[in-house]
N, CA, C and O atoms as a GROMACS GRO file, in nm:
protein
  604
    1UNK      N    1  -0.268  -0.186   3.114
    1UNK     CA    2  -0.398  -0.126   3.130
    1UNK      C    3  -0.502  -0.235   3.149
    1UNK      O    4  -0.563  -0.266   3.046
    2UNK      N    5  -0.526  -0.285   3.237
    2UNK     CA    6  -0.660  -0.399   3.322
    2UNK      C    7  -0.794  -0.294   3.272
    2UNK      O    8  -0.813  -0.174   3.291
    3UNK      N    9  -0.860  -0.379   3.213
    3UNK     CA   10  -0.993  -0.336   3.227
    3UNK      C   11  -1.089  -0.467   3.193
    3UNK      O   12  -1.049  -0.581   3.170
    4UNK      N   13  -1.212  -0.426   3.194
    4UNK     CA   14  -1.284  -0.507   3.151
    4UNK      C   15  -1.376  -0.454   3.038
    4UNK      O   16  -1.340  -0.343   3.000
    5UNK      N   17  -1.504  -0.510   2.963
    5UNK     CA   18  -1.579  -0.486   2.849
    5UNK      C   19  -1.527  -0.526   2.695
    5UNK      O   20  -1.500  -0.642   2.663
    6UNK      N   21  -1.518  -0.440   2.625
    6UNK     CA   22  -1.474  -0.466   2.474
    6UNK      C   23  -1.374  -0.285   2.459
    6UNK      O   24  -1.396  -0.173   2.505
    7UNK      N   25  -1.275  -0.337   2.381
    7UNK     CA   26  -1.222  -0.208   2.346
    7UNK      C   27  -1.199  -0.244   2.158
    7UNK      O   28  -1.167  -0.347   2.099
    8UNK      N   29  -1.230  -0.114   2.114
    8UNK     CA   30  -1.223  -0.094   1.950
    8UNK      C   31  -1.124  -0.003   1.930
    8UNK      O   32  -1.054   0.036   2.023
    9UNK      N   33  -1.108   0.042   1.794
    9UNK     CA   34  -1.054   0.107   1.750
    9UNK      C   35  -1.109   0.115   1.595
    9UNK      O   36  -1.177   0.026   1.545
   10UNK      N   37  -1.070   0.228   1.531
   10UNK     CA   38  -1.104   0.240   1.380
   10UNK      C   39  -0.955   0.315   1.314
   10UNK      O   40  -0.892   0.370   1.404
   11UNK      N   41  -0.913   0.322   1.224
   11UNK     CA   42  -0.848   0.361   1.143
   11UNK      C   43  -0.819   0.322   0.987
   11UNK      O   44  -0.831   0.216   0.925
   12UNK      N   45  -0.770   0.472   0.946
   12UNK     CA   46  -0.693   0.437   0.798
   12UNK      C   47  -0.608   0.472   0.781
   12UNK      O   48  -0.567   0.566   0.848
   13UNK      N   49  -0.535   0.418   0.685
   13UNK     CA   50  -0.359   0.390   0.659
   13UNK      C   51  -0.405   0.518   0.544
   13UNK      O   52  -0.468   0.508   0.438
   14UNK      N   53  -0.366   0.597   0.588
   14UNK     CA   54  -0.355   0.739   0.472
   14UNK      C   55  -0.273   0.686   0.316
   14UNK      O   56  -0.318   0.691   0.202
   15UNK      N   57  -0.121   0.629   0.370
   15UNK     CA   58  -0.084   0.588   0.233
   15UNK      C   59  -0.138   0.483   0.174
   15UNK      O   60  -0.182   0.525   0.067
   16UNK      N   61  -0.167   0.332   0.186
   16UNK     CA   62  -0.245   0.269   0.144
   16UNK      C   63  -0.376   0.256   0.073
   16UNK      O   64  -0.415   0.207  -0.034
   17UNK      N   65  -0.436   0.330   0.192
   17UNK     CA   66  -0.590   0.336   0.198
   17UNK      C   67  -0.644   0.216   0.281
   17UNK      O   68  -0.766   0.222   0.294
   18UNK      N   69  -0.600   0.134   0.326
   18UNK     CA   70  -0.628   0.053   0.395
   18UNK      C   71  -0.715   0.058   0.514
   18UNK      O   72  -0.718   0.168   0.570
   19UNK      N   73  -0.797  -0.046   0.574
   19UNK     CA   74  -0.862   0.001   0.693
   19UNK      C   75  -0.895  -0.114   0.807
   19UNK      O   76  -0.942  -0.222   0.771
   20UNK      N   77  -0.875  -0.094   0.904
   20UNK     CA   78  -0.919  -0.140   1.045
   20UNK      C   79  -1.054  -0.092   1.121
   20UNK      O   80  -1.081   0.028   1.129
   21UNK      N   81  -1.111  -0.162   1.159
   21UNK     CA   82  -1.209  -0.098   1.243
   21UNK      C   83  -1.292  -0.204   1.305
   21UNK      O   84  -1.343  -0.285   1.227
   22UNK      N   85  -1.312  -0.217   1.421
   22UNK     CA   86  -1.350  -0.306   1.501
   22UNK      C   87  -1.295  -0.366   1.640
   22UNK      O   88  -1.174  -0.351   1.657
   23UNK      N   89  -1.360  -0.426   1.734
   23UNK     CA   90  -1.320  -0.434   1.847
   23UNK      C   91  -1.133  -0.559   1.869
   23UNK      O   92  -1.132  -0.670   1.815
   24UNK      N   93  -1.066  -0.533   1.912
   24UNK     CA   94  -0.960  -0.573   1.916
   24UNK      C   95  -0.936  -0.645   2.034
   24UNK      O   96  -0.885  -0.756   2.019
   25UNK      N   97  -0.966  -0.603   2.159
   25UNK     CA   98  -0.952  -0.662   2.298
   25UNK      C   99  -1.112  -0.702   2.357
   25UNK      O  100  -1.218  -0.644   2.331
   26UNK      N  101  -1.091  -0.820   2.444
   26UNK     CA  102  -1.222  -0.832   2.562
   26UNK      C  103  -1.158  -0.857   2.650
   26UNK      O  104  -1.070  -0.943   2.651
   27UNK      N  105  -1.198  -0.775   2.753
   27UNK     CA  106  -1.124  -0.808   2.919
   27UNK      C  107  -0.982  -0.767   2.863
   27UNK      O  108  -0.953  -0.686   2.776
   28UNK      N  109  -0.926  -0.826   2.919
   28UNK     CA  110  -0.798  -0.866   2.896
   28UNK      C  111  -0.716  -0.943   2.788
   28UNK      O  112  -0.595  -0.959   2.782
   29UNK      N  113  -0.825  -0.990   2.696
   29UNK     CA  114  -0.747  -1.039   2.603
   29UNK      C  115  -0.768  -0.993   2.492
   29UNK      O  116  -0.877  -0.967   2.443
   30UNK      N  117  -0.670  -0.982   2.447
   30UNK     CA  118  -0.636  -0.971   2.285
   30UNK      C  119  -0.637  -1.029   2.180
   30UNK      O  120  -0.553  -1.119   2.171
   31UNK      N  121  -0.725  -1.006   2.064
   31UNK     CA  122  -0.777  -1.059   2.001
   31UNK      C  123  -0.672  -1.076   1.847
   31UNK      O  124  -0.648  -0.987   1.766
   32UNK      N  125  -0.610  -1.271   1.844
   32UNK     CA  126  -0.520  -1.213   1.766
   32UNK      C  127  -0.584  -1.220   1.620
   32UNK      O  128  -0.495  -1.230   1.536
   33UNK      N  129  -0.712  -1.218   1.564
   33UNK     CA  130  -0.729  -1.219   1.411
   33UNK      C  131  -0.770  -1.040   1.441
   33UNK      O  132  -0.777  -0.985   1.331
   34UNK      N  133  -0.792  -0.961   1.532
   34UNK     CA  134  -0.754  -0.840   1.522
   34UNK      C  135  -0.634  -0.817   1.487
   34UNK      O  136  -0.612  -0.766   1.378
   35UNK      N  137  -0.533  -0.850   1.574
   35UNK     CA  138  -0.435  -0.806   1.585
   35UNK      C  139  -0.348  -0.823   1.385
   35UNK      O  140  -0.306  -0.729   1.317
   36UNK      N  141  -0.349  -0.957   1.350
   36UNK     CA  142  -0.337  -0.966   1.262
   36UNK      C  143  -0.370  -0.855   1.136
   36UNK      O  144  -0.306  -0.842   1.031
   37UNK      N  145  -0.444  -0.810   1.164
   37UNK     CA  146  -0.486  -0.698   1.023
   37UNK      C  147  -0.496  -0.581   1.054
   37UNK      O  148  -0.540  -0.497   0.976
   38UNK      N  149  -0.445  -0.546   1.213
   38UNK     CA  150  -0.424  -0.399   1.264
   38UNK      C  151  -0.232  -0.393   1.240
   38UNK      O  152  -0.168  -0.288   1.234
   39UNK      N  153  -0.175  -0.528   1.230
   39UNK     CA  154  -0.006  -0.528   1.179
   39UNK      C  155  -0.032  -0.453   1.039
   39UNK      O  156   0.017  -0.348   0.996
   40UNK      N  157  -0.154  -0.571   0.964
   40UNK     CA  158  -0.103  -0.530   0.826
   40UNK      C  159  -0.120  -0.426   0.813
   40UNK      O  160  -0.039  -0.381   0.732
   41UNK      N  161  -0.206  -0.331   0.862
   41UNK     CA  162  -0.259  -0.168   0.743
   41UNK      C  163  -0.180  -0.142   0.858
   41UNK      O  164  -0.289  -0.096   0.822
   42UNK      N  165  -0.105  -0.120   0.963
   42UNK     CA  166   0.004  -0.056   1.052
   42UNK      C  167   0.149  -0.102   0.984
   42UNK      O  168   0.257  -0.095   1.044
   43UNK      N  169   0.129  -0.151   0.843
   43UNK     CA  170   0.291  -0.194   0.802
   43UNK      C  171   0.358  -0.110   0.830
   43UNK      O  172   0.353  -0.037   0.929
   44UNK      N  173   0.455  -0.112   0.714
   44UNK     CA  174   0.594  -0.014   0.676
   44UNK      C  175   0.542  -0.032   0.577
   44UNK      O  176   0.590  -0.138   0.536
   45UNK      N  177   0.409   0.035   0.443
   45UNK     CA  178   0.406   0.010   0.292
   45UNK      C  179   0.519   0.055   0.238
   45UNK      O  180   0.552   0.009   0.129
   46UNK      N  181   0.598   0.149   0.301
   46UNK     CA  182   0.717   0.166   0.194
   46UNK      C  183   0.792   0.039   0.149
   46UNK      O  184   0.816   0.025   0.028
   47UNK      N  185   0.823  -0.033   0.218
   47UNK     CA  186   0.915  -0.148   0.250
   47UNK      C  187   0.817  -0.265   0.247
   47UNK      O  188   0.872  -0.374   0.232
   48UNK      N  189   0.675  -0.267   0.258
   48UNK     CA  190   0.572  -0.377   0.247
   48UNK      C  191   0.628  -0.459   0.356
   48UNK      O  192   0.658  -0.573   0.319
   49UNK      N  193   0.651  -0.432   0.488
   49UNK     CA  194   0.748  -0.479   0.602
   49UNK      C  195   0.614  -0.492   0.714
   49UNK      O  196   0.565  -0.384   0.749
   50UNK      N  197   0.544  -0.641   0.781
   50UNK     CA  198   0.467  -0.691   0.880
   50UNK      C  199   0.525  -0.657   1.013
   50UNK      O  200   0.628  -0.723   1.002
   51UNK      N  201   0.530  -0.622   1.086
   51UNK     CA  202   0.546  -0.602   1.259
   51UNK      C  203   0.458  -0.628   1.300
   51UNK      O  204   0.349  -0.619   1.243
   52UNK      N  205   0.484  -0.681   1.444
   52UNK     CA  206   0.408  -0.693   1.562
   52UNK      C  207   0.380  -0.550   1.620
   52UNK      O  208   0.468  -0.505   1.693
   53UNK      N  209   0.267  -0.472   1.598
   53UNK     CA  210   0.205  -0.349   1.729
   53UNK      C  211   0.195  -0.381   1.848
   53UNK      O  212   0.119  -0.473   1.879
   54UNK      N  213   0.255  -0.326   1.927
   54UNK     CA  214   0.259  -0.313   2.097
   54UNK      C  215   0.103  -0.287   2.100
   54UNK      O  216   0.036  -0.201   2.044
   55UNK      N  217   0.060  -0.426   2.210
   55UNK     CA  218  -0.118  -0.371   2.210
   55UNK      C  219  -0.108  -0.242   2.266
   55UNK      O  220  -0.175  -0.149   2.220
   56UNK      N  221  -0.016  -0.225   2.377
   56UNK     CA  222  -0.019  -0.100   2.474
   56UNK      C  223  -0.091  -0.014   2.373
   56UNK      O  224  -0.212   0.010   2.362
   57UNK      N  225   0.035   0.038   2.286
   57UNK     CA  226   0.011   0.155   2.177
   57UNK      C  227  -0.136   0.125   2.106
   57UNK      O  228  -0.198   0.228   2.082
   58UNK      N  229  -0.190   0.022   2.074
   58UNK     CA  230  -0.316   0.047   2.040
   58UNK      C  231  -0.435   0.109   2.157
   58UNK      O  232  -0.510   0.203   2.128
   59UNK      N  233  -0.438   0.041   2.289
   59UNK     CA  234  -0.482   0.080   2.397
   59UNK      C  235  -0.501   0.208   2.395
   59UNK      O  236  -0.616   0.253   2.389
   60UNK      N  237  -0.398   0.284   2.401
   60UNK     CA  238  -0.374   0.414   2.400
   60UNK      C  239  -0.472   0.530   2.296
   60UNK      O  240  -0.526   0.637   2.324
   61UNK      N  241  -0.463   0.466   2.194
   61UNK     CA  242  -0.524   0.584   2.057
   61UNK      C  243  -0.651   0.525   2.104
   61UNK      O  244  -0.733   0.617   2.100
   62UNK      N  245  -0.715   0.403   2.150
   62UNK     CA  246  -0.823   0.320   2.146
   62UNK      C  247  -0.906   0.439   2.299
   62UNK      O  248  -1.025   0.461   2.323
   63UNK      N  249  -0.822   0.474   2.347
   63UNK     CA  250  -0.861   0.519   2.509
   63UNK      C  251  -0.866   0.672   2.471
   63UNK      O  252  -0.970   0.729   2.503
   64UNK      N  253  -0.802   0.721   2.430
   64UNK     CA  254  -0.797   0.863   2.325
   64UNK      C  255  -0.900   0.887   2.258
   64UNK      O  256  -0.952   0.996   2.279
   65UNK      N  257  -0.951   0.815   2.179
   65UNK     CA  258  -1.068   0.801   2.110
   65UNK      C  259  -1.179   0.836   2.161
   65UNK      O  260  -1.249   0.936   2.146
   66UNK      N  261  -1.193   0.694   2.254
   66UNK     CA  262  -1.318   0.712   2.344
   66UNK      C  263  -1.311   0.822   2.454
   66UNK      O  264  -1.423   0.855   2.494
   67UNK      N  265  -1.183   0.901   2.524
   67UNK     CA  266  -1.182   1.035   2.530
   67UNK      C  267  -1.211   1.140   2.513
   67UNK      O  268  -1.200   1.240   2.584
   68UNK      N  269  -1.277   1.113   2.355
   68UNK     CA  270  -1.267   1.231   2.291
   68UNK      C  271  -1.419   1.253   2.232
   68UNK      O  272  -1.481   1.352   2.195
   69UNK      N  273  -1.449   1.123   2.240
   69UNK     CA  274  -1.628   1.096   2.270
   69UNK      C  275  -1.638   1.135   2.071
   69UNK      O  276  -1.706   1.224   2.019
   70UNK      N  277  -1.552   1.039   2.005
   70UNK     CA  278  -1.598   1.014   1.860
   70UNK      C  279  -1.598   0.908   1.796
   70UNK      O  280  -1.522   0.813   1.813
   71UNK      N  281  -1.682   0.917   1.720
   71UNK     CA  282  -1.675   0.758   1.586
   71UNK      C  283  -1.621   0.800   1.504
   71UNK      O  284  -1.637   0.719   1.413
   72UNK      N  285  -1.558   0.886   1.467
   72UNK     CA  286  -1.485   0.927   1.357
   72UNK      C  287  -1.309   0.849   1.339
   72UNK      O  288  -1.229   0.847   1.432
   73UNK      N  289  -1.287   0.799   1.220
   73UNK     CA  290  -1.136   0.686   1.247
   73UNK      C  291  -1.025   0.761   1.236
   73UNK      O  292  -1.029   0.848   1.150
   74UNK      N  293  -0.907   0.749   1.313
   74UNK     CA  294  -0.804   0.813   1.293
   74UNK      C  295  -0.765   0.812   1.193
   74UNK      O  296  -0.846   0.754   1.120
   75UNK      N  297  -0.642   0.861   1.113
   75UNK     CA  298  -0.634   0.892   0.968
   75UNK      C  299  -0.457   0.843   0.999
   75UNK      O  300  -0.363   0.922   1.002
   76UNK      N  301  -0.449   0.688   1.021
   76UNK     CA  302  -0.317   0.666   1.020
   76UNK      C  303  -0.210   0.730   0.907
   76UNK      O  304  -0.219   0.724   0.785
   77UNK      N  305  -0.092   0.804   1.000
   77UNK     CA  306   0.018   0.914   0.878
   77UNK      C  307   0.159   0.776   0.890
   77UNK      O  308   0.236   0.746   0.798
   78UNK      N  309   0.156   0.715   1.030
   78UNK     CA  310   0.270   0.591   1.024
   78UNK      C  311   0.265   0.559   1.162
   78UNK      O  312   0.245   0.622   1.266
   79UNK      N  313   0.294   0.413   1.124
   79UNK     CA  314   0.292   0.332   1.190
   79UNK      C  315   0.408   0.253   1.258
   79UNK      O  316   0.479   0.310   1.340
   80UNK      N  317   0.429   0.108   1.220
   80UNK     CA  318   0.539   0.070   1.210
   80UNK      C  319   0.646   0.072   1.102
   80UNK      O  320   0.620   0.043   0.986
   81UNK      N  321   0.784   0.114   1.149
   81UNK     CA  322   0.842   0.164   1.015
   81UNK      C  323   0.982   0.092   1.027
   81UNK      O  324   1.048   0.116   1.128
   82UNK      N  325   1.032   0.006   0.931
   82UNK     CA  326   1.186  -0.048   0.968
   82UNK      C  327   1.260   0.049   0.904
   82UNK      O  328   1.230   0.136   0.822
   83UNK      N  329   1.438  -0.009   0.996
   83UNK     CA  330   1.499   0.059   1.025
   83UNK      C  331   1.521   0.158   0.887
   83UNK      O  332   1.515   0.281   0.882
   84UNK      N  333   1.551   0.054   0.766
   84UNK     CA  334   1.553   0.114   0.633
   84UNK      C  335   1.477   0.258   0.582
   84UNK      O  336   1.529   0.343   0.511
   85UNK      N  337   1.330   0.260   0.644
   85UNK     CA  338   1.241   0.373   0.600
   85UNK      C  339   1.313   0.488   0.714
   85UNK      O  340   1.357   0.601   0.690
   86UNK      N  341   1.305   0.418   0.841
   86UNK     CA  342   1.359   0.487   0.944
   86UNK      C  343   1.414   0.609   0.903
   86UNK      O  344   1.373   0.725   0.900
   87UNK      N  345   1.540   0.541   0.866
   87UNK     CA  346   1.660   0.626   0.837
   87UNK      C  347   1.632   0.712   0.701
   87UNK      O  348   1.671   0.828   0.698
   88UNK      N  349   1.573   0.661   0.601
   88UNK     CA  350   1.520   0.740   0.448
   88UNK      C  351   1.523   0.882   0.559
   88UNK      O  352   1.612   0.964   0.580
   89UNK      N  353   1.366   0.864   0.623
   89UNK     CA  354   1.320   0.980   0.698
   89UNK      C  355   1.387   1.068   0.738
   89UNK      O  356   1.396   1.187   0.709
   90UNK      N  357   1.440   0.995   0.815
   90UNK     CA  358   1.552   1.066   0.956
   90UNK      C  359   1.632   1.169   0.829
   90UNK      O  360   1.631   1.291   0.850
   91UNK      N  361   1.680   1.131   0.738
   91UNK     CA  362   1.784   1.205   0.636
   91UNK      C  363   1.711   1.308   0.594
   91UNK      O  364   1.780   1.394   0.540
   92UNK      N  365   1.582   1.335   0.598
   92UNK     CA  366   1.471   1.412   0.493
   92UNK      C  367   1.413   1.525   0.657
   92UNK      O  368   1.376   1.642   0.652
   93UNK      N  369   1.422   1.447   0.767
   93UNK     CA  370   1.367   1.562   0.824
   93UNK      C  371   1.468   1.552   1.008
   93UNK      O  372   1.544   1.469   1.056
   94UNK      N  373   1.415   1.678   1.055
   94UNK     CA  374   1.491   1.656   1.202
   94UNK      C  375   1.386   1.614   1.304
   94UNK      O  376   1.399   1.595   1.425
   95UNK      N  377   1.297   1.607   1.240
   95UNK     CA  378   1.124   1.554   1.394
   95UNK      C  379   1.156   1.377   1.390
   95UNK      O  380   1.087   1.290   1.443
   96UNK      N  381   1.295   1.358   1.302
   96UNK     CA  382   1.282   1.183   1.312
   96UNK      C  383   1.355   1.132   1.396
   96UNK      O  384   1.470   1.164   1.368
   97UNK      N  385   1.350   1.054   1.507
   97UNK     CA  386   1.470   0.985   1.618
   97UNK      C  387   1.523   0.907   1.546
   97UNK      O  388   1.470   0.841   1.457
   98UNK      N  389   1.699   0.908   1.596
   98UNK     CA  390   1.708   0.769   1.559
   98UNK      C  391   1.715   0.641   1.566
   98UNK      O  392   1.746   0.554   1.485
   99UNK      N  393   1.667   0.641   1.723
   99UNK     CA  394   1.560   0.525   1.777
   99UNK      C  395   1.447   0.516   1.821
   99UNK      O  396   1.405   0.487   1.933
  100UNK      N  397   1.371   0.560   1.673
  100UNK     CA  398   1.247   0.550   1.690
  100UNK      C  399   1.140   0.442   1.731
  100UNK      O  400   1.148   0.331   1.678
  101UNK      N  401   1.028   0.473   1.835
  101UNK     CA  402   0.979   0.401   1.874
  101UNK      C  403   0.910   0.334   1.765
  101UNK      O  404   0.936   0.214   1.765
  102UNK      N  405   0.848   0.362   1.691
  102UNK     CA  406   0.778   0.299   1.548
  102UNK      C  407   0.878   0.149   1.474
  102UNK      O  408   0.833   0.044   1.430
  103UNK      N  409   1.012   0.193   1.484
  103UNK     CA  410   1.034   0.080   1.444
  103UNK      C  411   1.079  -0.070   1.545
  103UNK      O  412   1.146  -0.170   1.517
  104UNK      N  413   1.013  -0.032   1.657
  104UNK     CA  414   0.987  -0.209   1.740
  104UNK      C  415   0.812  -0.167   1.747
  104UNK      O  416   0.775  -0.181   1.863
  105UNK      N  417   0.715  -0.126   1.669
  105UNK     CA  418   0.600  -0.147   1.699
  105UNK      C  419   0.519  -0.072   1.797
  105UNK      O  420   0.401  -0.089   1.827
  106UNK      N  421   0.618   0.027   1.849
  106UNK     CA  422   0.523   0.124   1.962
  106UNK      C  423   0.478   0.227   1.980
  106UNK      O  424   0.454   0.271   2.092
  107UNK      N  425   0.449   0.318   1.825
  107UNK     CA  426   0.434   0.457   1.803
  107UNK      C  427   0.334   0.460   1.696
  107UNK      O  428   0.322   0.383   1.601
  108UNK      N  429   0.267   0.559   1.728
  108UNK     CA  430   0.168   0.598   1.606
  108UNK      C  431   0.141   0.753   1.564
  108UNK      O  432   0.078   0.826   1.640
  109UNK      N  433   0.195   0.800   1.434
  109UNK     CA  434   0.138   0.899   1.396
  109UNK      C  435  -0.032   0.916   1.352
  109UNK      O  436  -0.083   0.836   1.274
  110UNK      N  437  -0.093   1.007   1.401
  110UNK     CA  438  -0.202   1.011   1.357
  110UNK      C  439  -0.263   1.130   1.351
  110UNK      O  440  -0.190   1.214   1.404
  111UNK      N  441  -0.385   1.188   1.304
  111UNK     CA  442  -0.462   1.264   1.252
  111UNK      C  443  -0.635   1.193   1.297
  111UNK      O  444  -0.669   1.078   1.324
  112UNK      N  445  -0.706   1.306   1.291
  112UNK     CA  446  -0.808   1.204   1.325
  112UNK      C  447  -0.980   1.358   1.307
  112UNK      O  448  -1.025   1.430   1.397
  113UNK      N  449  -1.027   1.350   1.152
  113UNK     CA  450  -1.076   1.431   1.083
  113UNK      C  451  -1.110   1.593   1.139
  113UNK      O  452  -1.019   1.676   1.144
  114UNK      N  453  -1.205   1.614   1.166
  114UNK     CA  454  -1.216   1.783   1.245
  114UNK      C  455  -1.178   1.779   1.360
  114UNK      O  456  -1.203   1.889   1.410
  115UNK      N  457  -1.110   1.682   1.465
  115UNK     CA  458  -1.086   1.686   1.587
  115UNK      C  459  -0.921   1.748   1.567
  115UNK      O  460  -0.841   1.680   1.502
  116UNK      N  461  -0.878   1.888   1.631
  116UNK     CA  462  -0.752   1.943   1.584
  116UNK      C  463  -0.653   1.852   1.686
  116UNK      O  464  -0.688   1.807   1.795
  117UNK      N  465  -0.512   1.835   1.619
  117UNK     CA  466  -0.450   1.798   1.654
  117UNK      C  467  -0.392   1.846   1.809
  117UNK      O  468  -0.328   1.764   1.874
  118UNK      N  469  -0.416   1.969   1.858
  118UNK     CA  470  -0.443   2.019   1.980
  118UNK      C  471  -0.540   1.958   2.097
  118UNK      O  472  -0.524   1.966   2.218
  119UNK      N  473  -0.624   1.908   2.036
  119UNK     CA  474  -0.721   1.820   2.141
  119UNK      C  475  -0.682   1.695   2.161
  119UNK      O  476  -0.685   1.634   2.268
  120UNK      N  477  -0.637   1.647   2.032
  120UNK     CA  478  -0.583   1.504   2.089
  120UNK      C  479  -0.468   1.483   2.123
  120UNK      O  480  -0.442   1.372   2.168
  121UNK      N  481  -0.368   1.580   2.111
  121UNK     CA  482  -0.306   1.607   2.207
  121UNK      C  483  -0.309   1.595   2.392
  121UNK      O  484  -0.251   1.534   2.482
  122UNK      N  485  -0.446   1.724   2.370
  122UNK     CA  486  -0.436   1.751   2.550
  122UNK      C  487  -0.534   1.619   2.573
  122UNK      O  488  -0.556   1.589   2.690
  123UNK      N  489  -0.579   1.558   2.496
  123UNK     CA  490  -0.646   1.382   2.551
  123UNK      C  491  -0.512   1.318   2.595
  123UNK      O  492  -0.470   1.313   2.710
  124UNK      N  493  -0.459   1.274   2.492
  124UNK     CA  494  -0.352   1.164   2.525
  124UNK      C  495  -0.264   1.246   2.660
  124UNK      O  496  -0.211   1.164   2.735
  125UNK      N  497  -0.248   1.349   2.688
  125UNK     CA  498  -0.158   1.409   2.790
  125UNK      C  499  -0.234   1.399   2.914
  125UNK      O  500  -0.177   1.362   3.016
  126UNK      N  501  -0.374   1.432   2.912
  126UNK     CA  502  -0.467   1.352   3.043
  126UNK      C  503  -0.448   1.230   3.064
  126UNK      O  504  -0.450   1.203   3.184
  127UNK      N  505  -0.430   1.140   2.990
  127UNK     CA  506  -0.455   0.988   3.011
  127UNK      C  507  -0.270   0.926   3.056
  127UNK      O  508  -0.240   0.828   3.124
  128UNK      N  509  -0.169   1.035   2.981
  128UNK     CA  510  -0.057   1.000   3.057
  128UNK      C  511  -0.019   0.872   3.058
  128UNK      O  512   0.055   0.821   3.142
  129UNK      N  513  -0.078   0.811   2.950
  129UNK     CA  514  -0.025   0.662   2.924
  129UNK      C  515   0.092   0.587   2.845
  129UNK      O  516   0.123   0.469   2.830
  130UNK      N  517   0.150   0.729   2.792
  130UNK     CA  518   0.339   0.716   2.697
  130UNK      C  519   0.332   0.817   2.623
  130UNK      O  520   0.246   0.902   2.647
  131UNK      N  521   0.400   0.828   2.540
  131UNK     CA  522   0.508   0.966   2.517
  131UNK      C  523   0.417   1.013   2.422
  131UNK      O  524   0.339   0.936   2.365
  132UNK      N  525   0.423   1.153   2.397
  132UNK     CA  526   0.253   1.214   2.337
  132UNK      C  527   0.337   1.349   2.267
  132UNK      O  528   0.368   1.449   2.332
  133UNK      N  529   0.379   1.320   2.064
  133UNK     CA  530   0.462   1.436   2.039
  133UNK      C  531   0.319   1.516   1.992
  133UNK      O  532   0.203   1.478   2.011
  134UNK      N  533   0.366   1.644   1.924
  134UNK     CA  534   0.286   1.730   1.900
  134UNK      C  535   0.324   1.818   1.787
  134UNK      O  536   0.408   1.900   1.822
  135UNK      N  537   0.286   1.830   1.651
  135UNK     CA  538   0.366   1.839   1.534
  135UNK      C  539   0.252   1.922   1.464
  135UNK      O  540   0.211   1.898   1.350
  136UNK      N  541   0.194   2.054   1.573
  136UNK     CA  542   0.084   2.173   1.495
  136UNK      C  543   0.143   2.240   1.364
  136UNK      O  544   0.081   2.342   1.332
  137UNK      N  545   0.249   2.207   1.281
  137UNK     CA  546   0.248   2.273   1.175
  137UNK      C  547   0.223   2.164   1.058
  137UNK      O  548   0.199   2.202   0.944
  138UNK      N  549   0.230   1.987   1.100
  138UNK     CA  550   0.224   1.922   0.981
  138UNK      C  551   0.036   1.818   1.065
  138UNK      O  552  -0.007   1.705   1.046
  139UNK      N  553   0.005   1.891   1.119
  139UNK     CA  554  -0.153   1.853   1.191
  139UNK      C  555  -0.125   1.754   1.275
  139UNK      O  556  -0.205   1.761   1.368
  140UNK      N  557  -0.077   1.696   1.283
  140UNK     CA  558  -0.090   1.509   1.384
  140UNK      C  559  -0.016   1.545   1.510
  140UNK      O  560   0.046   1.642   1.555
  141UNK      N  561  -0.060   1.386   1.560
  141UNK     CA  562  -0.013   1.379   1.667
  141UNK      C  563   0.056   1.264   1.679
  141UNK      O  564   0.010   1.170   1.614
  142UNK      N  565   0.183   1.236   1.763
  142UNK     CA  566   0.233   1.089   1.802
  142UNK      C  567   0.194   1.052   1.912
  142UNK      O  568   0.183   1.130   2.007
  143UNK      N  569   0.160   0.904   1.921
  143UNK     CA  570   0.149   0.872   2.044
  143UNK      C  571   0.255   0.729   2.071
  143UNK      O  572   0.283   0.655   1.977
  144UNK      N  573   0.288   0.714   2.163
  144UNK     CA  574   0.388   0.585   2.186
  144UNK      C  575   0.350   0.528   2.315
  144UNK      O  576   0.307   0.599   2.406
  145UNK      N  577   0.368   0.376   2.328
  145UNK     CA  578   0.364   0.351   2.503
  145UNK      C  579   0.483   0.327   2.519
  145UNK      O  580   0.506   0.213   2.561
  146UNK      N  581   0.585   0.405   2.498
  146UNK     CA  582   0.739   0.426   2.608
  146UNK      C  583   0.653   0.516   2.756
  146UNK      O  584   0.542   0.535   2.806
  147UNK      N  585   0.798   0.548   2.774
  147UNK     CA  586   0.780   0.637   2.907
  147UNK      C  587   0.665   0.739   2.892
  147UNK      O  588   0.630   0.774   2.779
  148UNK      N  589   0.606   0.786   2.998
  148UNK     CA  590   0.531   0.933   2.958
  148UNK      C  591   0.615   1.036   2.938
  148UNK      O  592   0.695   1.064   3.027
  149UNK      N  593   0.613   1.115   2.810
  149UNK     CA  594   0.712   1.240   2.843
  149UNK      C  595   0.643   1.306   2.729
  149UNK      O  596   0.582   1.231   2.653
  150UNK      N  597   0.641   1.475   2.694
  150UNK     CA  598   0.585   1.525   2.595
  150UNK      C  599   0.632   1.618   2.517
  150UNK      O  600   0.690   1.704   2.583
  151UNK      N  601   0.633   1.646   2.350
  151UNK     CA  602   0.697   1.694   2.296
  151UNK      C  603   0.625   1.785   2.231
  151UNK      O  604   0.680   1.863   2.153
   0.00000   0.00000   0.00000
């Protein structure tokens, strides 16, 4: 995604409480003492486990956002998750892959306050920028930069 200006983002790590908020990219580059503390509150807290986030996937919720024409911060539900939590999950429910994009850094569950999970939905499905699930009985939404495809 080429652009130019400043791109932000805001969020919170629901389990933590942790928080991000502030501009991450200019132009084209990526800003790594952003990047640095959008890994940490994007851990695995189960596992207290650091990854690298695919900027793509930040791009994405970052472009969603401003889509959606709010300052309000997403309400991170998960982030990056190793294989260990992975699989916990995967055993506890059937909405879990078991090559999930989250655990190389490229998926984000999220929530994001009175905006229903239906809208940011049909945002991320306009913008068509990676795989966009849709989970109206537990509120959130996933977003990933794999392929575009929708669930």
């Amino acid at each position: 995604m080429a652009g130019t200006g400043t791109y932000s983002v805001s969020f919170n790590n629901q389990r933590s409480g942790e928080t991000f908020s502030g501009v991450y990219r200019v132009g084209n580059k990526y800003l790594p003492q952003a990047f640095e503390r959008i890994n940490y509150v994007m851990r695995d807290v189960r596992e207290d486990e650091i990854f690298p986030m695919d900027p793509r996937v930040i791009d994405i919720i970052s472009l969603v956002h401003k889509y959606l024409k709010t300052d309000e911060p997403y309400t991170l539900l998960s982030g990056y998750r190793s294989p260990h939590t992975n699989a916990a999950l995967r055993s506890n429910s059937e909405g879990v892959a078991k090559r999930s994009l989250h655990m190389s850094g490229q998926a984000i569950d999220v929530r994001l306050g009175e905006i229903s999970a239906q809208n940011i939905r049909q945002a991320a499905v306009k913008l068509a920028a990676g795989g966009v699930g849709y989970y109206p009985r537990s509120g959130f939404v996933h977003m990933d930069s794999g392929a575009f495809r929708t669930w």
